[in-house]
C-alpha positions in Angstrom: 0.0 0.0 0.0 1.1 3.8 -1.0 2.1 6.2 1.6 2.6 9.4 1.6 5.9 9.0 2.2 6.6 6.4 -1.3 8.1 7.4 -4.1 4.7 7.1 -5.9 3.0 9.1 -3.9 5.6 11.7 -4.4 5.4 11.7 -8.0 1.9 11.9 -8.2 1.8 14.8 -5.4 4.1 16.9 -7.8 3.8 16.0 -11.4 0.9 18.0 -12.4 1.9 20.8 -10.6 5.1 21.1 -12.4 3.7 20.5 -15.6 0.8 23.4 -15.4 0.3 25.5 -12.4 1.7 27.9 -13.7 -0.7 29.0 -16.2 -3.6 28.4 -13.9 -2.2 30.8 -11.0 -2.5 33.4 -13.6 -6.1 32.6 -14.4 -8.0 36.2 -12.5 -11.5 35.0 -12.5 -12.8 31.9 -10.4 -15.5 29.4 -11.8 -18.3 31.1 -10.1 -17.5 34.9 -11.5 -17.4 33.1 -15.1 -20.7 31.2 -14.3 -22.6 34.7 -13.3 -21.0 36.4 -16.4 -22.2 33.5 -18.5 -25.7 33.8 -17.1 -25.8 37.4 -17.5 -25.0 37.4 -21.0 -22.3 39.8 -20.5 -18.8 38.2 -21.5 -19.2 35.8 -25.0 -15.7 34.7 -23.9 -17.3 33.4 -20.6 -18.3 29.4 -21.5 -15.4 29.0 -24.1 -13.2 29.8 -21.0 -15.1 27.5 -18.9 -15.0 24.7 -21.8 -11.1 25.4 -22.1 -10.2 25.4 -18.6 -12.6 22.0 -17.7 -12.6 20.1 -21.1 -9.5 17.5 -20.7 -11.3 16.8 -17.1 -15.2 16.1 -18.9 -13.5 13.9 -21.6 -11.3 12.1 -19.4 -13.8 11.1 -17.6 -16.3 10.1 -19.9 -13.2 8.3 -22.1 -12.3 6.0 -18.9 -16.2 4.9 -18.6 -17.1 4.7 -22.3 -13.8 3.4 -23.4 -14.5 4.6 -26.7 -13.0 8.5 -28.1 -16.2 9.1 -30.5 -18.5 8.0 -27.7 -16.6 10.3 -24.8 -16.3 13.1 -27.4 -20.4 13.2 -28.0 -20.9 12.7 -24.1 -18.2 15.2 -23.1 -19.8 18.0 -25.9 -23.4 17.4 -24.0 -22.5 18.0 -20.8 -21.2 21.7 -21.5 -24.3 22.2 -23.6 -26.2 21.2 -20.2 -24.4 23.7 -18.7 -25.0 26.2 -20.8 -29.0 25.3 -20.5 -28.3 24.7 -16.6 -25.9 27.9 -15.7 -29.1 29.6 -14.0 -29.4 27.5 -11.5 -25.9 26.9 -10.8 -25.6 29.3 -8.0 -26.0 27.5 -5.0 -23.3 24.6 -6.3 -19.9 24.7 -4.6 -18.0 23.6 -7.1 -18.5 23.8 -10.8 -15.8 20.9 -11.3 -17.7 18.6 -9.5 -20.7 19.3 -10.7 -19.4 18.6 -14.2 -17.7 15.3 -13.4 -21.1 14.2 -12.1 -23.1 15.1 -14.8 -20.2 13.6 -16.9 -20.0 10.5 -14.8 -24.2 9.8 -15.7 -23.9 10.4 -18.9 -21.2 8.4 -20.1 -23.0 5.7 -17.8 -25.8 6.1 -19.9 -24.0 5.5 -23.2 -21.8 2.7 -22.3 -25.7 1.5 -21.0 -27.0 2.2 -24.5 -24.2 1.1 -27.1 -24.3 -2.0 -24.9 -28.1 -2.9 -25.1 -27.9 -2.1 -28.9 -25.0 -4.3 -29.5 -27.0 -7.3 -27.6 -30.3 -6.3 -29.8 -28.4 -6.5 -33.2 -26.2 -10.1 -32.0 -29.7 -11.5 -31.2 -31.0 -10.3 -34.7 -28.0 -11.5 -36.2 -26.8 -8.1 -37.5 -23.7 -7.3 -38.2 -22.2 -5.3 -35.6 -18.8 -3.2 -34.1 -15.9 -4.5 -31.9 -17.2 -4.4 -28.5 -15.5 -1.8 -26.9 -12.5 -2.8 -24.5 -12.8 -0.6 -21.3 -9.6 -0.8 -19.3 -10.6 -2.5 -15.9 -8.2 -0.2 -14.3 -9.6 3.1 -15.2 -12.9 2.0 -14.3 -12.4 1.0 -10.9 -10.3 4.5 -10.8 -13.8 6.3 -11.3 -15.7 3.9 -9.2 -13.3 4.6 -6.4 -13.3 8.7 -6.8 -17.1 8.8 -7.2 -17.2 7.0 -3.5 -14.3 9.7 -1.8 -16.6 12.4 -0.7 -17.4 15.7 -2.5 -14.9 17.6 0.0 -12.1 15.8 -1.0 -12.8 15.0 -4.5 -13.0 17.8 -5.9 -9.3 19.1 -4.9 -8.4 15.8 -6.3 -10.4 16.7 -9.2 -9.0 20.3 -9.7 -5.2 19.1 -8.6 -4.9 16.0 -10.8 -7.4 16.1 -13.8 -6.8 20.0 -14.3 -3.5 20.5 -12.9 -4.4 23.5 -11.2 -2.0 24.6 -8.0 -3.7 25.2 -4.3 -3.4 28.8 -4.6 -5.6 28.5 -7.1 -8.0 25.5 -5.7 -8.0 27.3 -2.9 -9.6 30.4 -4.7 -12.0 28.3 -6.7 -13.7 26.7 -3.8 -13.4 29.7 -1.0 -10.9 27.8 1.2 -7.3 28.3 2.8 -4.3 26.5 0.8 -3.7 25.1 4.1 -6.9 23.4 3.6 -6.3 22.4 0.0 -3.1 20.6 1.0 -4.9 18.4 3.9 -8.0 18.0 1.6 -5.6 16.6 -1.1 -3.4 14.1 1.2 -6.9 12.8 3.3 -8.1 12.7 -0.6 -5.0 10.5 -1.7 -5.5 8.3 1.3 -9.6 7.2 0.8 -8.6 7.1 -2.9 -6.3 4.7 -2.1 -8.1 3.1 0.4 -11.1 2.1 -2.2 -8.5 1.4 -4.4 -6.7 -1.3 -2.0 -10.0 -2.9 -1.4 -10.8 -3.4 -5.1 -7.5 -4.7 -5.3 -6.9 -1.8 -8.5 -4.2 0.3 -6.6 -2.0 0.3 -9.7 -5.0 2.5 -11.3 -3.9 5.6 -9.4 -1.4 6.3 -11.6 -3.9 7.2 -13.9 -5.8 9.8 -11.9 -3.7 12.3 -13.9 -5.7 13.8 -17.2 -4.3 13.7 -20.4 -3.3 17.5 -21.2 -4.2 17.2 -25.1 -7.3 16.8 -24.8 -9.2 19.9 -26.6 -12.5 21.1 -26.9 -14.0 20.6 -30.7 -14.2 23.6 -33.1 -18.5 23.5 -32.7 -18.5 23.2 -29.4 -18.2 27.0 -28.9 -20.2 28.5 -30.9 -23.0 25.8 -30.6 -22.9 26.6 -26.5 -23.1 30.3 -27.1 -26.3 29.6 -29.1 -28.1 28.0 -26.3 -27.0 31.2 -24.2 -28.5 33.0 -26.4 -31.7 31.6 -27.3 -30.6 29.9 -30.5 -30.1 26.4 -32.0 -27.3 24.3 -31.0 -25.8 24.3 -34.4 -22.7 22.8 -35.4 -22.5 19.3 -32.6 -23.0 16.2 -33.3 -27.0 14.9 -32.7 -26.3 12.7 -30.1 -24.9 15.1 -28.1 -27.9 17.2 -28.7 -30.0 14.3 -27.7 -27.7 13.7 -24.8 -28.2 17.7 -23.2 -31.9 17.2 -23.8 -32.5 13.6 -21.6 -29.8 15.2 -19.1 -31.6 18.7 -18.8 -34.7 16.7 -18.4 -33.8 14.4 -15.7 -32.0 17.4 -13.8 -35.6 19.5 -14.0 -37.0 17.0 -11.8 -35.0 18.0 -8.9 -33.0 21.1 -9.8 -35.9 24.2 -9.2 -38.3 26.1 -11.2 -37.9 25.6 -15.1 -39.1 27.9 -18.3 -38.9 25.7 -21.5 -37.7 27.1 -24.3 -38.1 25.0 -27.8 -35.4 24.9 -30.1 -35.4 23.7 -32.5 -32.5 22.3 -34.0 -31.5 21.7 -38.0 -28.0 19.5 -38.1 -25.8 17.9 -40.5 -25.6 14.4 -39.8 -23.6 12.5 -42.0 -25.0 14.1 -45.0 -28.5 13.8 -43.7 -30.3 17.1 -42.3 -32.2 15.8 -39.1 -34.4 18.4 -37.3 -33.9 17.8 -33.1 -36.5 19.2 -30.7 -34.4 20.3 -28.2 -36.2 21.2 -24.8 -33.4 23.4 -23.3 -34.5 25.2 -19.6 -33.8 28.7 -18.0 -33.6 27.7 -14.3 -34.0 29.5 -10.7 -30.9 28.3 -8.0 -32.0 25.4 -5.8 -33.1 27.5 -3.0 -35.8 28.9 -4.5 -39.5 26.8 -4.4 -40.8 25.1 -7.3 -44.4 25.2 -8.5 -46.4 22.3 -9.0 -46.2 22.6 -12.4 -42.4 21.9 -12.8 -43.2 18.6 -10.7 -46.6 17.9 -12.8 -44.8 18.7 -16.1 -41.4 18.5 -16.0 -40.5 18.4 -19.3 -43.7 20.8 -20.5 -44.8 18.6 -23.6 -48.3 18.4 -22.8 -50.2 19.6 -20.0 -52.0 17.8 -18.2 -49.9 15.0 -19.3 -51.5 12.0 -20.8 -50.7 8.9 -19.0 -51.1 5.3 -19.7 -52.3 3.5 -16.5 -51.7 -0.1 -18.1 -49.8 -2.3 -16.0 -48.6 -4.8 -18.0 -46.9 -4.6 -21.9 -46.1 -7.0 -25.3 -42.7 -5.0 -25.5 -39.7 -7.0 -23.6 -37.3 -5.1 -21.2 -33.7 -4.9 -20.4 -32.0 -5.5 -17.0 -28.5 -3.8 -15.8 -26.6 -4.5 -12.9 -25.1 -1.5 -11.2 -22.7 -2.0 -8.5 -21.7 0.5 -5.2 -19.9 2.8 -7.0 -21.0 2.6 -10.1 -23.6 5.1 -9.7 -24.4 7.9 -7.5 -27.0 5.7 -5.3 -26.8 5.1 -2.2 -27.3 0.8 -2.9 -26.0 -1.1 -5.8 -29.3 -2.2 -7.6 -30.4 -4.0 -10.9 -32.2 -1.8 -13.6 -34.9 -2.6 -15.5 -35.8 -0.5 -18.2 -39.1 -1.1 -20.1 -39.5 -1.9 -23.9 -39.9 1.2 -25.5 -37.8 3.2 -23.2 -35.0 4.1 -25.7 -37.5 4.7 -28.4 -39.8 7.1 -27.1 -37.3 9.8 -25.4 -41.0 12.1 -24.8 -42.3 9.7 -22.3 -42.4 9.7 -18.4 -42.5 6.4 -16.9 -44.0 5.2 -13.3 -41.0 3.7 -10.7 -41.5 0.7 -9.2 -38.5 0.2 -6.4 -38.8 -3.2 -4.6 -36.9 -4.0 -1.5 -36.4 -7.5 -1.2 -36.1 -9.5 2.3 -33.2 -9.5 4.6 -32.4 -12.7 6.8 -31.4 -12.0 10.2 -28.4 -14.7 9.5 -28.0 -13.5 5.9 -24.4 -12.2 4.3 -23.9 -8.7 3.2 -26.1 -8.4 -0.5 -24.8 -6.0 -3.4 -21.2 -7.2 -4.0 -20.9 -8.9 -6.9 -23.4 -9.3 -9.8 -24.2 -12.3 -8.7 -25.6 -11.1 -5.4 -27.8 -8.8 -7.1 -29.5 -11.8 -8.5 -29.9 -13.7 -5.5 -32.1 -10.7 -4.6 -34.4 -11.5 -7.2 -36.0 -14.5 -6.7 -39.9 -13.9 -5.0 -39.7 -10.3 -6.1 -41.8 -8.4 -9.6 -37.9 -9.0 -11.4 -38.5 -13.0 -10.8 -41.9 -11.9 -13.5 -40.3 -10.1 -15.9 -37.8 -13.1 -16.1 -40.4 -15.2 -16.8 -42.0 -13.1 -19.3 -44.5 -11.4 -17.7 -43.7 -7.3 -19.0 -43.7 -4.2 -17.0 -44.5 -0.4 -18.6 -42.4 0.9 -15.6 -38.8 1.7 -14.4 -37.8 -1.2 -12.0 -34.8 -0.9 -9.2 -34.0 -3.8 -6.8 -31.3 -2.4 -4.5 -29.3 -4.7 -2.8 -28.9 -4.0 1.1 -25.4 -3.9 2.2 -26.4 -5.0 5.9 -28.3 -8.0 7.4 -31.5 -7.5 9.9 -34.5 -5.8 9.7 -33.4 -1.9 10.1 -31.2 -2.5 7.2 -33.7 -0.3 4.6 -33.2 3.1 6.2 -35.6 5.9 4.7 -33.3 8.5 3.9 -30.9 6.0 2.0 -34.2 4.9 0.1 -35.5 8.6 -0.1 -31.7 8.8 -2.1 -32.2 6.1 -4.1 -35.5 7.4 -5.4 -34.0 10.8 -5.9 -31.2 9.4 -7.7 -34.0 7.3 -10.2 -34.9 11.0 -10.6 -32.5 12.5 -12.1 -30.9 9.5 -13.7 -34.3 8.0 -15.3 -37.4 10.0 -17.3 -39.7 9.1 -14.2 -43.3 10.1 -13.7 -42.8 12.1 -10.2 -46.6 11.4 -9.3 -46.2 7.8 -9.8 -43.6 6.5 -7.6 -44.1 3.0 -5.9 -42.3 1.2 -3.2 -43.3 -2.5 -2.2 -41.2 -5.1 -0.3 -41.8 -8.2 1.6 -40.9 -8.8 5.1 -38.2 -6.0 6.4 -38.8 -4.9 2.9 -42.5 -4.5 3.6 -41.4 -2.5 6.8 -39.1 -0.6 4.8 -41.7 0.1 2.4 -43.5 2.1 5.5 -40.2 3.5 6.7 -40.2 4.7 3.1 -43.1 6.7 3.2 -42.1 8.1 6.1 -38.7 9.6 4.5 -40.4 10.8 1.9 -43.7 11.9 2.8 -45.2 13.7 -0.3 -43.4 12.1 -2.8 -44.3 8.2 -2.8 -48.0 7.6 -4.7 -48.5 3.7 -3.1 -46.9 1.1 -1.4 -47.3 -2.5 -1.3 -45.9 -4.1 1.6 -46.4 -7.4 2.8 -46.0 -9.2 6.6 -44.5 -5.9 7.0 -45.6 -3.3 9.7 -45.2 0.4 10.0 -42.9 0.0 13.4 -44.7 1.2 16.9 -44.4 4.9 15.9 -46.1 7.1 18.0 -49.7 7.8 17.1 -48.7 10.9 15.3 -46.2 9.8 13.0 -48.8 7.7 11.1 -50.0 10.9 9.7 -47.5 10.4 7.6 -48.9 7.9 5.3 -52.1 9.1 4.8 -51.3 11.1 1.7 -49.8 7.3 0.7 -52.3 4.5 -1.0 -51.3 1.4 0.9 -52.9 -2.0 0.2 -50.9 -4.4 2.3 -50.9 -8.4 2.6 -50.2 -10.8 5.0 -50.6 -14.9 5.1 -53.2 -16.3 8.0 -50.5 -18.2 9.4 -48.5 -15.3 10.3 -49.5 -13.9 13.6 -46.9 -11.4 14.5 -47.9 -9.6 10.8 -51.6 -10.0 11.6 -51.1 -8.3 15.0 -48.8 -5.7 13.7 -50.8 -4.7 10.4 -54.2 -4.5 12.7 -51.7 -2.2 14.9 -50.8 0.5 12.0 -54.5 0.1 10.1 -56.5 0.6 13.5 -53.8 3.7 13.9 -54.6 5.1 10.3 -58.5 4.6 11.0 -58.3 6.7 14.8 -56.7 9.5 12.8 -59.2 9.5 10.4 -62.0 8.8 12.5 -62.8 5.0 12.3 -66.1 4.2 14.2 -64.6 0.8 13.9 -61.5 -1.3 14.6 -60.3 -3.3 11.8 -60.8 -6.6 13.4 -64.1 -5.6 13.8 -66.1 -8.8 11.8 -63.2 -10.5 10.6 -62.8 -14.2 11.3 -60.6 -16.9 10.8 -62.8 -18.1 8.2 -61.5 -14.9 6.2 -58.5 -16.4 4.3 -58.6 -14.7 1.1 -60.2 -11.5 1.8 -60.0 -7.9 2.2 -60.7 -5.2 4.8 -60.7 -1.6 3.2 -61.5 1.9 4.0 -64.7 2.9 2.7 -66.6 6.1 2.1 -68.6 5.8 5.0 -65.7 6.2 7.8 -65.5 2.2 8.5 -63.3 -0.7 8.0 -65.2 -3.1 5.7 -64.1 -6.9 4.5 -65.1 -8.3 0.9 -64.2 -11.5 -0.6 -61.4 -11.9 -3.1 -59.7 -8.6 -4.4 -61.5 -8.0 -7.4 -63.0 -4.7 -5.5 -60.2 -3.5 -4.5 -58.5 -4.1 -7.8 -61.4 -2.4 -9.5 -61.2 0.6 -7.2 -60.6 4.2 -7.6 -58.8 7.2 -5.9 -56.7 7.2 -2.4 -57.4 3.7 -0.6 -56.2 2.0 2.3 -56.8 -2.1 1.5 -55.6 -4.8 3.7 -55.5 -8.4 2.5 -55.1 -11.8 4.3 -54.0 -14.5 1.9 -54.1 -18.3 2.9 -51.6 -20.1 4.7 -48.0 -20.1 3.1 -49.2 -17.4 0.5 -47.7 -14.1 1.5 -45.4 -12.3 -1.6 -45.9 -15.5 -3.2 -49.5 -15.1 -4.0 -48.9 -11.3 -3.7 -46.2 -10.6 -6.7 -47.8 -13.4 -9.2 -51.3 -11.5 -8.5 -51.9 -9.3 -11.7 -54.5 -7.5 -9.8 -52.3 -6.1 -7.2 -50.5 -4.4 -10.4 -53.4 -3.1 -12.1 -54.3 -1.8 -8.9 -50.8 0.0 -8.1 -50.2 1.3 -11.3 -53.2 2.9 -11.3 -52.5 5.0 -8.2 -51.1 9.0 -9.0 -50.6 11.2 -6.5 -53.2 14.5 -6.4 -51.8 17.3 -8.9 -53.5 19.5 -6.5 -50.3 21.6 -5.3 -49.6 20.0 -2.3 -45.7 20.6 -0.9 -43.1 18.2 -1.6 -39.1 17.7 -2.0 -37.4 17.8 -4.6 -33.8 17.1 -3.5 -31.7 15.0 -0.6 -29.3 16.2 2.0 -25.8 15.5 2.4 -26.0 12.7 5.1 -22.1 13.8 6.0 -20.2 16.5 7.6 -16.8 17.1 8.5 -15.8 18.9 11.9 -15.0 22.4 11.2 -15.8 22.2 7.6 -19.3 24.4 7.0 -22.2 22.4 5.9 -24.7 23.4 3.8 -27.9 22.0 2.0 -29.6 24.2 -0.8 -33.6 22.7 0.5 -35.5 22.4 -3.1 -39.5 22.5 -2.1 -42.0 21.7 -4.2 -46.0 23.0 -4.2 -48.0 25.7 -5.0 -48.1 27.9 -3.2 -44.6 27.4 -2.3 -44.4 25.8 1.2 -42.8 26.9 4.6 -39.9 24.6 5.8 -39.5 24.0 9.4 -37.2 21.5 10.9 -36.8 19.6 14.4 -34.6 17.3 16.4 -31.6 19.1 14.9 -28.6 19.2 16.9 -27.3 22.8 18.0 -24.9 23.2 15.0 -27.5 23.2 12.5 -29.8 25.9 11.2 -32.2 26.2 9.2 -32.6 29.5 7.3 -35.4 30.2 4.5 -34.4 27.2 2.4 -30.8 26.7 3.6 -29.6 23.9 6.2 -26.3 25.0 7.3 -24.1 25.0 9.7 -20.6 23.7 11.4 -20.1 20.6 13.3 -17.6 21.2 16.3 -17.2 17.5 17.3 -17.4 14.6 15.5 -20.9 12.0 16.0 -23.0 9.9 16.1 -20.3 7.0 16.8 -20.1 8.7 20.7 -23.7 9.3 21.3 -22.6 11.3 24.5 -20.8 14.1 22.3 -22.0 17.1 20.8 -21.9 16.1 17.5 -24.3 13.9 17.9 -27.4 13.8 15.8 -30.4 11.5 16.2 -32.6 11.9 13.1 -34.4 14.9 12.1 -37.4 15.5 10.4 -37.7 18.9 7.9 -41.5 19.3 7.2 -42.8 21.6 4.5 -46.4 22.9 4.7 -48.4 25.2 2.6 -52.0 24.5 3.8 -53.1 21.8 1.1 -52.1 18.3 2.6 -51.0 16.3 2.8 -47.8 17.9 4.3 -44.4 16.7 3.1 -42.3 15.5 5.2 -38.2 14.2 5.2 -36.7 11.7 8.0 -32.8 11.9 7.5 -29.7 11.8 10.1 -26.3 13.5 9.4 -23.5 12.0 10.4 -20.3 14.2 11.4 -16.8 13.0 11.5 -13.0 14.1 12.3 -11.7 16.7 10.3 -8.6 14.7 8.2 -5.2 15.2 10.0 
């Protein structure tokens, strides 16, 4: 292992710094002053020296997950036309490196994603098709490693080594002492290395250093300054069009109030004129509140947006396996993309996340590929194996941790978030369903993210002993959950959070009341009349309309079994769409880290209209919040000594604006030692 002492170390410490500080200590204006002239309009020279100064970084990136030049060219030329769309709401990002090797990180995902499903299409239609492309192992578990140090210390790492910039000059970028560059950069080096050890890839840190040659193409420029100025993105290839336009898309979702503006644009491809609708977006910084209509409509093709309510399709889907690391989610997860998804870039898709069952004596899930797929079996992905099609977005995370408080909300509120911006989603259809501690994290899911989740479908799971409160939660939430008769401790548990739900809405009833143990196969719901009510079968609920409550009791041995392999539970879940009646929501995740000393901040991105007032509790005394801003700096390190005053139990920020349901997030920040 490298030290900081090894010759290695040394030579990476110093060799970009000889080869080009330099020219970037002479470089007068920081990122942000070039972002605010850009947005202004005032300085045309603004984005070329934005492209100039971050271009070798983007590509590089993009090159080591593509492994193809053409491919990383077209990715690296969308994700400065996103920024050109995107500068406006750009303001409350600390760094503009880092937000570029994100956005560069997703989208080269996405086109390794897509040249791969096509070259599987064409080899099972026997077309003739390219070399697969040859990524080198080493360079990709380089990026898997530098997407899992945190944002603190990447993006000196970033700045340092990819753009060979000096700590005078990182130091002015980001707002921080050189001092603090230098630590920043060795504790950087060190959890670099560390991932790196552990995916036994250390040799790959040599290649942390970006190639200097690397240059912007001719088009890029003036195709950039178009967008700025209201015009078409001439001169770029049409994929990189295509590119901006699903990244601008899925960043709407979660990035504040947009204005679309069409363009449209006429390019040469190849000798062919092709005419691209190009939805490119004016946006607001993430601390201002977002209407409902930027939630309802995100990408303002039709309004009110048509939506097919199907649940079931001819049209065969793909699957992915994406491992920690790989992605910006907080769990490694399989993808499943419906039929149709590549094809029809226009549409917005329901999310389906199902969290599978944890055994108290089970190993650590989410490793390999293969334990993905051991997470499959008894969940919807064991049906679309089989043939049975799904007109939906599909993630099965993979928890990282055996027994049942293993699916924490916040970590599932970030995985949702992260489907968000990485997928065309439909943000009022968003369902969560699980069996067992998947079933309980399907409550604890509503929970940390109340306003956002349209149904969930848990079964012999229970919404844990909150207090009575707390279940308020849920009620903006269509639940139908299941259980098996033979299953007492789900029976008693479910009657538990159902009898709680009916108190709070006024139940004359309990929802025992009239239910025997004769009543395998049948179903208690809420009806109109304020009472708990049993019917045989499911074809009522099934058939049913609006915001429900169901609770079903299968036979013996027939839990998720009978559940999942029940069509009707699907037509009934895909069917459910939260209110488009302006009622608050979130539309972004904290930070669930902070360093002693180091200030910590979270832009809050509210959704509703009339845009909804934020207030916060359980927060320890370091931590404020101020109109939409969380911030704040930690003094000692928590909650690993729950005695010290860094400690945080778990907060909840609510945001009301007098149309409920209210939203609602559950999340916990953890703070540790500043890096010696």
């Amino acid at each position: 292992m490298l030290d900081e002492s090894s010759p290695d170390a040394s030579s990476l410490r110093t060799s970009r710094l000889d080869a080009r500080s330099p020219t970037r200590a002479d470089d007068a204006r920081t990122d942000a002053v070039l972002v605010a002239a850009l947005v202004a309009r005032s300085d045309d020279g603004a984005f070329d020296q934005l492209v100039e100064r971050h271009y070798a970084m983007v590509f590089g990136t993009c090159l080591r997950v593509t492994g193809d030049h053409h491919d990383a060219e077209d990715a690296a030329q969308s994700v400065f036309l996103t920024l050109a769309v995107k500068a406006g709401s750009l303001a409350g990002v600390d760094s503009l490196a880092g937000w570029l090797h994100g956005v560069a990180r997703n989208v080269a995902l996405r086109v390794r994603e897509t040249q791969a499903t096509r070259r599987r299409h064409e080899q099972g239609a026997g077309v003739a098709h390219g070399k697969p492309v040859a990524i080198d192992p080493l360079a990709e578990r380089l990026e898997e490693a530098l997407a899992r140090v945190p944002e603190s210390y990447r993006i000196p790492l970033l700045l340092h080594y990819r753009e060979g910039q000096c700590c005078r000059s990182i130091a002015a970028q980001i707002g921080v002492r050189e001092e603090t560059v230098a630590m920043r950069l060795s504790r950087g080096r060190q959890l670099l290395r560390r991932h790196l050890v552990r995916s036994g890839s250390l040799a790959g840190l040599s290649l942390l250093v970006a190639e200097a040659n690397a240059s912007a193409p001719a088009g890029l420029s003036g195709a950039g300054a178009a967008i700025i100025h209201g015009g078409s993105p001439v001169g770029v290839p049409a994929r990189a069009v295509a590119l901006m336009r699903s990244t601008v898309d899925g960043l709407a979702l979660v990035a504040g109030k947009s204005v679309a503006i069409l363009v449209t644009a006429v390019l040469v491809v190849t000798g062919t004129i092709a005419a691209v609708a190009v939805a490119a977006r004016s946006s607001q910084p993430l601390v201002q509140s977002v209407d409902a209509t930027a939630r309802s409509a995100p990408t303002e093709r039709s309004a009110p947006m048509a939506r097919d309510l199907s649940s079931t399709t001819t049209l065969p889907g793909t699957e992915t396996h994406h491992l920690l690391g790989a992605t910006t989610a907080p769990y490694p997860y399989i993808e499943y993309l419906p039929g149709g998804y590549q094809d029809q870039p226009q549409r917005l898709w329901p999310l389906v996340v199902q969290l599978h069952n944890i055994r108290l004596d089970a190993p650590p899930f989410g490793e390999t590929a293969a334990d993905l797929d051991s997470c499959v079996p008894d969940t919807i992905l064991a049906r679309t194996r089989e043939g049975r099609h799904f007109p939906a977005v599909i993630l099965l995370p993979a928890s990282l941790a055996s027994g049942d408080n293993n699916w924490l909300p916040w970590k599932t509120s970030a995985l949702i978030h992260h489907a968000l911006t990485t997928y065309r989603i439909d943000p009022h259809r968003i369902y969560v369903c699980g069996a067992y501690s998947g079933g309980v994290g399907s409550y604890d899911a509503v929970l940390g993210s109340t306003g956002l989740i349209a149904a969930i479908v848990p079964v012999c799971g229970m919404a844990k002993l909150w207090p009575a409160e707390q279940y308020r939660a849920l009620l903006g939430t269509s639940i139908w959950a299941h259980t098996s008769q033979d299953d007492g401790f789900s029976l008693r548990t479910a009657a538990v959070t159902f009898d709680a739900l009916g108190g709070i809405l006024g139940s004359s009833n309990r929802i025992g009341d009239g239910k025997t143990s004769a009543d395998r196969g049948r179903t208690a719901r809420w009806s109109a009349t304020g009472r708990w009510e049993w019917t045989d079968g499911i074809g009522a609920v099934a058939n049913s309309e609006g915001h429900q409550f169901h609770y079903t009791i299968n036979p013996p041995g027939q839990d998720w079994t009978q559940t999942w392999r029940n069509d009707a539970v699907w037509d009934w879940l895909f069917r459910q769409v939260r209110p488009e009646n302006g009622s608050p929501g979130f539309a972004s995740t904290p930070p669930l880290t902070a360093t002693v000393d180091v200030p910590y901040s979270y832009a809050i991105a509210a959704t509703g209209s009339p845009p909804p007032t934020l207030s916060l509790s359980g927060a320890p005394s370091w931590l404020s919040l101020q109109g939409n801003v969380l911030s704040g700096t930690p003094r000692v390190a928590g909650p690993s000594n729950p005695h010290a005053p860094g400690h945080t139990a778990m907060m909840v920020l609510k945001a009301s604006n007098g149309i409920a349901p209210d939203a609602g997030r559950v999340f916990r920040i953890d703070v540790v030692d500043t890096p010696r």
